[in-house]
N, C-alpha and C positions, 0 to 999 in steps of 0.2 A: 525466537526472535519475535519483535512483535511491530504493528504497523500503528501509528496514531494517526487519526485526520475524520473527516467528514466524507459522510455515503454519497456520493453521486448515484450510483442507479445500482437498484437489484435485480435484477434477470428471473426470468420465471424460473421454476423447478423444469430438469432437463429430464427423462429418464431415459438413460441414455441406451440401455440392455434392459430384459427384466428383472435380471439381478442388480445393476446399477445405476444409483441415480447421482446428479449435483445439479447445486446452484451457487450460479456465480456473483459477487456483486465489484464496483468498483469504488475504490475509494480515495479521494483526494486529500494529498501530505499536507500539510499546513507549515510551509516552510519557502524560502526566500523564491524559489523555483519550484513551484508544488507539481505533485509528481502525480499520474491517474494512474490507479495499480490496481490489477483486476486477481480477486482474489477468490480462489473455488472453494467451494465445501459439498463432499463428498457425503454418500450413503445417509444415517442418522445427522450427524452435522448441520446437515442443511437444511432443516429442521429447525436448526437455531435459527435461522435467518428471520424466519415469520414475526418475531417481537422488535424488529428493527425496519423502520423507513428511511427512505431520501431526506436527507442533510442533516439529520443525527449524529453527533459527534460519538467516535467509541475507538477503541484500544482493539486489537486484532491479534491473537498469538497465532502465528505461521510456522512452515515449515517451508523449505523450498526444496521441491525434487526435479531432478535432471535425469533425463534417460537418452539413450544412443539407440538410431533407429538406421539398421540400412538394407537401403530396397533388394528385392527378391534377386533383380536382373543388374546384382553387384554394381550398382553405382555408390556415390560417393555416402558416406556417413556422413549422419546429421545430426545433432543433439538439438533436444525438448528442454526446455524449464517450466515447470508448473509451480504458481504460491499456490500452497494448501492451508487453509485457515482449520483450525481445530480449535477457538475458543473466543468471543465475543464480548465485550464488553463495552456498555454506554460508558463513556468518557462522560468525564465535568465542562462541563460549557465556562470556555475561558472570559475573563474578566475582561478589561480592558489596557490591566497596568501587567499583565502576564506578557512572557516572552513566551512567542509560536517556538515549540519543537517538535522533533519526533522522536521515538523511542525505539533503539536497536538492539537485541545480545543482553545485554545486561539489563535492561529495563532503565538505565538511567539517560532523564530527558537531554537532547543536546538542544540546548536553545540557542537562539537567532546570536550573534555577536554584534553588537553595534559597529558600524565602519569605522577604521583608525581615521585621527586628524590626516587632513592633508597638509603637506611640507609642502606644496607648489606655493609661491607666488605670485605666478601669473595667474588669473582667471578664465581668461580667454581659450584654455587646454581642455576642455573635455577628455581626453586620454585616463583611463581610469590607472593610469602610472606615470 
C-alpha cells in the first residue's frame, strides 16, 4: 500500500533497546478531509528519513501490522496496529490545475470528484440533501 501527502513533523531517532531502533514521522493526506497518519520506520529504514524535511511532498509504501496483546493477570485482549513504512519517496509538487489524491493497493491515484449539480430549487436549504 502506499500513502501520498506532505511531512508534517519527523520525530527524532528513538533507540528503543540496543538492538532496536525507529523513527517516526507524520504525514498529511491531501484530500477533501486530510488525514495526519503517523508513520514508523524501523532498524536500517530509518535511516531513510535523514534526506527528508517538513512539508516535502513524497509517496510512502507501508505496511500495516496488528498484533493482540493480553495482560499477565488475564484481563481483556487488546489489539495494536502499527503503519510500517519500508520505502520513501519525494512526490512531484502538484500544479495548480491537478486534482488532490491519494494512492491505495494498487498505486492507482483516486482523485477528488467534483460535487454533483444540485436539483434543489430552493436556496434557502443548506441540507447537503
Amino acid at each position: 500500500m502506499e500513502i501520498t501527502g506532505i511531512i508534517k513533523k519527523i520525530m527524532a531517532p528513538q533507540q528503543v533497546n540496543p538492538t532496536f531502533k525507529k523513527r517516526e514521522l507524520v504525514v498529511t493526506t491531501d484530500e477533501q478531509y486530510p488525514q495526519h497518519i503517523l508513520v514508523e520506520f524501523t532498524q536500517d529504514r530509518s535511516d531513510l528519513l535523514n534526506q527528508y524535511e517538513e512539508g516535502q511532498n513524497v509517496t510512502i509504501s507501508i505496511n500495516i501490522r496488528g498484533r493482540e496483546w493480553t495482560p499477565k493477570d488475564g484481563g481483556d485482549t487488546r489489539y495494536f496496529n502499527t503503519i510500517q513504512g519500508w520505502r520513501i519517496q519525494a512526490g512531484a509538487t502538484q500544479s495548480n490545475n491537478e486534482a488532490p489524491g491519494q494512492t491505495f493497493g494498487g498505486g492507482a491515484p483516486v482523485a477528488a470528484t467534483p460535487p454533483a449539480p444540485s436539483t434543489n430549487t430552493i436556496d434557502d436549504d443548506d441540507l447537503p440533501f
